[in-house]
C-alpha positions as a LaTeX table, in Angstrom:
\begin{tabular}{lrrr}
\hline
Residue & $x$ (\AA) & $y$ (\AA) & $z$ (\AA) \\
\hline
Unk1 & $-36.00$ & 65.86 & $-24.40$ \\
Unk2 & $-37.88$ & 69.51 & $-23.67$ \\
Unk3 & $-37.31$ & 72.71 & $-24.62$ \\
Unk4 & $-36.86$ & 74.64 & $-21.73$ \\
Unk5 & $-38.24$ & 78.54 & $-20.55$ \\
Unk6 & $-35.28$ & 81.12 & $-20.84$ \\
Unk7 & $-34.85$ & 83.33 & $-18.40$ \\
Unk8 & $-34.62$ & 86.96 & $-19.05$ \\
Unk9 & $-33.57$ & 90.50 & $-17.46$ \\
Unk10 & $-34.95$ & 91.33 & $-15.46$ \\
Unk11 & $-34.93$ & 88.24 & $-13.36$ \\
Unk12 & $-32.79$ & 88.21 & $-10.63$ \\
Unk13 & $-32.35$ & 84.70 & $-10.58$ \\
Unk14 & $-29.80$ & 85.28 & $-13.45$ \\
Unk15 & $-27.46$ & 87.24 & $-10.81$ \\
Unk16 & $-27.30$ & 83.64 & $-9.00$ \\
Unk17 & $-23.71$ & 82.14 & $-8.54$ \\
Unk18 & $-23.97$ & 78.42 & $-9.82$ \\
Unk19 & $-22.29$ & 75.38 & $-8.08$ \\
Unk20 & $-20.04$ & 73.05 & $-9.54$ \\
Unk21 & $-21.28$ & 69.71 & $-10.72$ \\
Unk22 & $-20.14$ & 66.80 & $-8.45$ \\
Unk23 & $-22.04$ & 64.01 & $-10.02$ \\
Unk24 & $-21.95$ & 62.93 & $-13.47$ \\
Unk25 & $-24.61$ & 60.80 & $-14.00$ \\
Unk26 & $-27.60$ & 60.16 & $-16.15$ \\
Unk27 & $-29.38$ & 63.22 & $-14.73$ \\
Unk28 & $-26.57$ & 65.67 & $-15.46$ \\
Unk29 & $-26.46$ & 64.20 & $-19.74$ \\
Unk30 & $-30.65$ & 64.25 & $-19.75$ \\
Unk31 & $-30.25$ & 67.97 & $-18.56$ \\
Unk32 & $-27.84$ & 68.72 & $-21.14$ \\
Unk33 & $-29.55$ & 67.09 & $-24.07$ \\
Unk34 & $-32.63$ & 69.61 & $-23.18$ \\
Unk35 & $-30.05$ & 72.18 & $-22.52$ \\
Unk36 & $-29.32$ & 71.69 & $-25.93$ \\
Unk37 & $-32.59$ & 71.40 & $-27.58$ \\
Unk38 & $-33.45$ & 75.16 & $-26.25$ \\
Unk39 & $-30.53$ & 76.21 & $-27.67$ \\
Unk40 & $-31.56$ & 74.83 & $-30.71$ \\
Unk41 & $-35.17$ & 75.90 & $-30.59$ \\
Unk42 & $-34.25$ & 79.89 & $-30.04$ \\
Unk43 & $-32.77$ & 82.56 & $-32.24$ \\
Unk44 & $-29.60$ & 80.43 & $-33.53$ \\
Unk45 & $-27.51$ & 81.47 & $-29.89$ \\
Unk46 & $-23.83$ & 79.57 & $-30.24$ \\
Unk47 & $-24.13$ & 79.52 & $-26.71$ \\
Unk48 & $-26.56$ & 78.51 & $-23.76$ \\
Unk49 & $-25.56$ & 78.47 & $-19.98$ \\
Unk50 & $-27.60$ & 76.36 & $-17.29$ \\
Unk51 & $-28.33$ & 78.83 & $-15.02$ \\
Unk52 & $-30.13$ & 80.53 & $-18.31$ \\
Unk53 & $-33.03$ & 77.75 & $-17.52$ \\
Unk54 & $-33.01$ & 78.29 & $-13.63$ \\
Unk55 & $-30.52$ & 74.97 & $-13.47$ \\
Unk56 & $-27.77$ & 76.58 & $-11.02$ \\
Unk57 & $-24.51$ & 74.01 & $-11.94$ \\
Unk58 & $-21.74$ & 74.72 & $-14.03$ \\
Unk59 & $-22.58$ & 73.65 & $-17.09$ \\
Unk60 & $-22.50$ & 75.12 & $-20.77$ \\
Unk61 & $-22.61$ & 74.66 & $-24.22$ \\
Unk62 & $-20.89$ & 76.47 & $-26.90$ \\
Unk63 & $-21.36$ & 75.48 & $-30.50$ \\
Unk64 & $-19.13$ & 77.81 & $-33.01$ \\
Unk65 & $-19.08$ & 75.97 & $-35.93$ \\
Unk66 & $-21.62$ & 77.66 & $-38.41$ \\
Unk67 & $-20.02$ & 81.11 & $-37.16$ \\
Unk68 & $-18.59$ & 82.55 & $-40.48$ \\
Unk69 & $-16.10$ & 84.05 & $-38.37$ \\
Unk70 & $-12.24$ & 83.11 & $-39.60$ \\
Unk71 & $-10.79$ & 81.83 & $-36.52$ \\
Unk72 & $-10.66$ & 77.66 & $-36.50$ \\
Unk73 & $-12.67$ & 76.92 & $-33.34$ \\
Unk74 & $-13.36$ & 73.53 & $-31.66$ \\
Unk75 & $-17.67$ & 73.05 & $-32.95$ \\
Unk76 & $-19.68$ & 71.42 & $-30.51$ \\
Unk77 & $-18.53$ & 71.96 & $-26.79$ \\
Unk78 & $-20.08$ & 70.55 & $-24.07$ \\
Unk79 & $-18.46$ & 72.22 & $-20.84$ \\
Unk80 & $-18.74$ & 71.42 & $-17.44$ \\
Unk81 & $-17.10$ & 72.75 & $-14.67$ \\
Unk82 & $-15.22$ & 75.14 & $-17.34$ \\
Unk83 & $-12.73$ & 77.38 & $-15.95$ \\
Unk84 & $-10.26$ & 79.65 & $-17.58$ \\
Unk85 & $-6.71$ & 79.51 & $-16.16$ \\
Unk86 & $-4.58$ & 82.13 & $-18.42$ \\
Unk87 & $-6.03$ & 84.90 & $-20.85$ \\
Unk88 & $-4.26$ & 87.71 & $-22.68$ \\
Unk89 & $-4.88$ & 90.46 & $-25.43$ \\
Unk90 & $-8.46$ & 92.52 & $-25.09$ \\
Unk91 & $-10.83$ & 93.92 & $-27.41$ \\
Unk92 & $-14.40$ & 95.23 & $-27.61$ \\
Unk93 & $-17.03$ & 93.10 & $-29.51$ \\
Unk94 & $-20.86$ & 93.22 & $-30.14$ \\
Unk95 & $-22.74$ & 90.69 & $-28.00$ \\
Unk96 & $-26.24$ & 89.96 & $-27.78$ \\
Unk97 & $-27.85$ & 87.01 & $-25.33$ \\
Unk98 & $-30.98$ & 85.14 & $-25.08$ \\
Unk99 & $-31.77$ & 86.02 & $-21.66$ \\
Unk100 & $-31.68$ & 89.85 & $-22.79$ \\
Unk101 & $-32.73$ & 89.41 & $-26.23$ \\
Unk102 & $-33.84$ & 93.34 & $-26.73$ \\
Unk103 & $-30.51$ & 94.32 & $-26.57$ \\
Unk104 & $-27.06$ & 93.78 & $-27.89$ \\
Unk105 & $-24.14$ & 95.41 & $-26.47$ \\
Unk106 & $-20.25$ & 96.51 & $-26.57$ \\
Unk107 & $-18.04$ & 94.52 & $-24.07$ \\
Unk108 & $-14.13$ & 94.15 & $-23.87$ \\
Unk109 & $-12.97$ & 90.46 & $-23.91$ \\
Unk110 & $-9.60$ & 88.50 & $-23.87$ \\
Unk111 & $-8.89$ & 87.54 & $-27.39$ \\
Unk112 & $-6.80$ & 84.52 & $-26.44$ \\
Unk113 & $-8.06$ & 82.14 & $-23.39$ \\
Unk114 & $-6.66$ & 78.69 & $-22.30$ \\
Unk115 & $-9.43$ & 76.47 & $-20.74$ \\
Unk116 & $-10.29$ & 73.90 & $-18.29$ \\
Unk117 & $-13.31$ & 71.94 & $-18.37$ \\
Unk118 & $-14.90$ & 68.37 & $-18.00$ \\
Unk119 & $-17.19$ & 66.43 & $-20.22$ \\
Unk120 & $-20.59$ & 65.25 & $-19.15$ \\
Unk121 & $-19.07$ & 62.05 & $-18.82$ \\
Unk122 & $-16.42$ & 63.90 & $-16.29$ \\
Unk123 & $-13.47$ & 63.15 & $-18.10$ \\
Unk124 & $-11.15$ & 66.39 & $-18.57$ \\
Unk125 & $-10.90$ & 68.74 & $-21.27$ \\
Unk126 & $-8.52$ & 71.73 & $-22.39$ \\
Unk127 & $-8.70$ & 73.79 & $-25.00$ \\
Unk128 & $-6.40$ & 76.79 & $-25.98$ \\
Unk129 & $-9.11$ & 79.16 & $-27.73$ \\
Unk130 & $-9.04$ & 83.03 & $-29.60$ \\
Unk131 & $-11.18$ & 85.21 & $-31.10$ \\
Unk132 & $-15.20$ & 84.70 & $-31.33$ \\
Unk133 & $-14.99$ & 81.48 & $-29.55$ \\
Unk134 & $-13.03$ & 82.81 & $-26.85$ \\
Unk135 & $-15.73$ & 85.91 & $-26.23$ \\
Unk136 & $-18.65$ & 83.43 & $-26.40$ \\
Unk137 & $-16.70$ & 81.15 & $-23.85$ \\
Unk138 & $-16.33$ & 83.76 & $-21.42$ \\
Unk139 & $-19.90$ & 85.21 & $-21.83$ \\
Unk140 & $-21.30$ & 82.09 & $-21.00$ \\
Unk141 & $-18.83$ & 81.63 & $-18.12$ \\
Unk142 & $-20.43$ & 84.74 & $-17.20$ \\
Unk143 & $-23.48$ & 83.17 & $-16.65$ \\
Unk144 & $-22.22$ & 80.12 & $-14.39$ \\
Unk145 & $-20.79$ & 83.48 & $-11.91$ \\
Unk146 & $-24.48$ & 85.80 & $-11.88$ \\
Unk147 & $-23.43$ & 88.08 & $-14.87$ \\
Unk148 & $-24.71$ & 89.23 & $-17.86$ \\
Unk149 & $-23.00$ & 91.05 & $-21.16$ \\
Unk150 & $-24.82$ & 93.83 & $-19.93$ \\
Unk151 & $-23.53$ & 94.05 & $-16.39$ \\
Unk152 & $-19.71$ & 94.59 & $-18.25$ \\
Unk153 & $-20.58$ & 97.37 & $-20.90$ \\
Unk154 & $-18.38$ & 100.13 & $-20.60$ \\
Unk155 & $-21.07$ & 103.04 & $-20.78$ \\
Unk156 & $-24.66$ & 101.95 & $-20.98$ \\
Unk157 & $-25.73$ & 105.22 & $-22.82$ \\
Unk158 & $-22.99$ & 104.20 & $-25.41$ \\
Unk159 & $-21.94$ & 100.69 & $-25.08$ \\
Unk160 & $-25.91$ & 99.31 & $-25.32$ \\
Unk161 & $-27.92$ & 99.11 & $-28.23$ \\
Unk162 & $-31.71$ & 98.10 & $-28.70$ \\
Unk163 & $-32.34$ & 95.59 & $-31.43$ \\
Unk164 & $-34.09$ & 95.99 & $-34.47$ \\
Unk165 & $-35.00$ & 93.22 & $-34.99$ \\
Unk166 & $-33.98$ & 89.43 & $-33.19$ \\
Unk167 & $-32.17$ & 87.84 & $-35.72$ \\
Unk168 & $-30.61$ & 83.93 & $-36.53$ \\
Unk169 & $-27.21$ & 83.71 & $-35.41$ \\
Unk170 & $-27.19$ & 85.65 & $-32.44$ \\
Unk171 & $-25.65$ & 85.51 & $-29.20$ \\
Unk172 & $-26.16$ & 83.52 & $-26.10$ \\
\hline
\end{tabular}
């Protein structure tokens, strides 16, 4: 396994639409399992997204489980070609990212999603999801389609904030 180089803003490689995965193979689980040790290695992120590490397939993992938010989540999620087929309710939330770790921002989010996904293995997955692991879902989706938090702030003069300090347990 490796610990991979983030990307960060302003990069414009992170604006780059990712493919979906078509082959499931050794390749695709080696990727993840560095995918995952760079998650691990940085500021605590509960999320990382491929194209994060230049790897342009839709691929992400989420890991919620040490959040001390209330919600039940699902832990460790390994999503591949995810995809979010309904969505409902919206409200703002602090985000922060490891691909633009001087900042955190405000962004609106559905509070309730219902997803579509595959393992690395390629079998299929669904999950009905709310709250913080709904927002980190979709900011990672984000990711797979060229965007960051920062491209969906509201105002940028209000909505952005520079960080004190990087902190464990932050975003993406």
């Amino acid at each position: 396994m490796a610990i991979l180089d983030i990307l960060t803003l302003p990069d414009p490689a992170l604006k780059q639409v990712s493919e979906a995965v078509t082959e499931f193979d050794d390749a695709l689980r080696a990727f993840i399992a560095d995918l995952e040790e760079t998650r691990r290695n940085g500021p605590a992120a509960v999320g990382i997204a491929a194209p994060q590490v230049g790897y342009f397939k839709r691929v992400v993992i989420i890991d919620c489980s040490t959040t001390r938010k209330p919600v039940p989540n699902h832990g460790y999620l390994v999503l591949v070609n995810p995809e979010i087929t309904h969505w409902e309710g919206y409200e703002p939330g602090r985000e922060g990212c490891l691909s633009v770790p001087d900042y955190t921002g405000n962004v609106i989010r559905a509070t309730r999603i219902h997803l579509v996904a595959r393992d690395p293995n390629g079998e299929p997955l669904e999950f009905d999801m709310e709250g913080y692991e709904a927002r980190a879902v979709q900011h990672e989706i984000d990711h797979l389609d060229g965007l960051l938090f920062v491209d969906r702030v509201v105002s940028r003069r209000t909505d952005l904030f520079k960080r004190k300090v990087y902190q464990k347990g932050g975003g993406s």
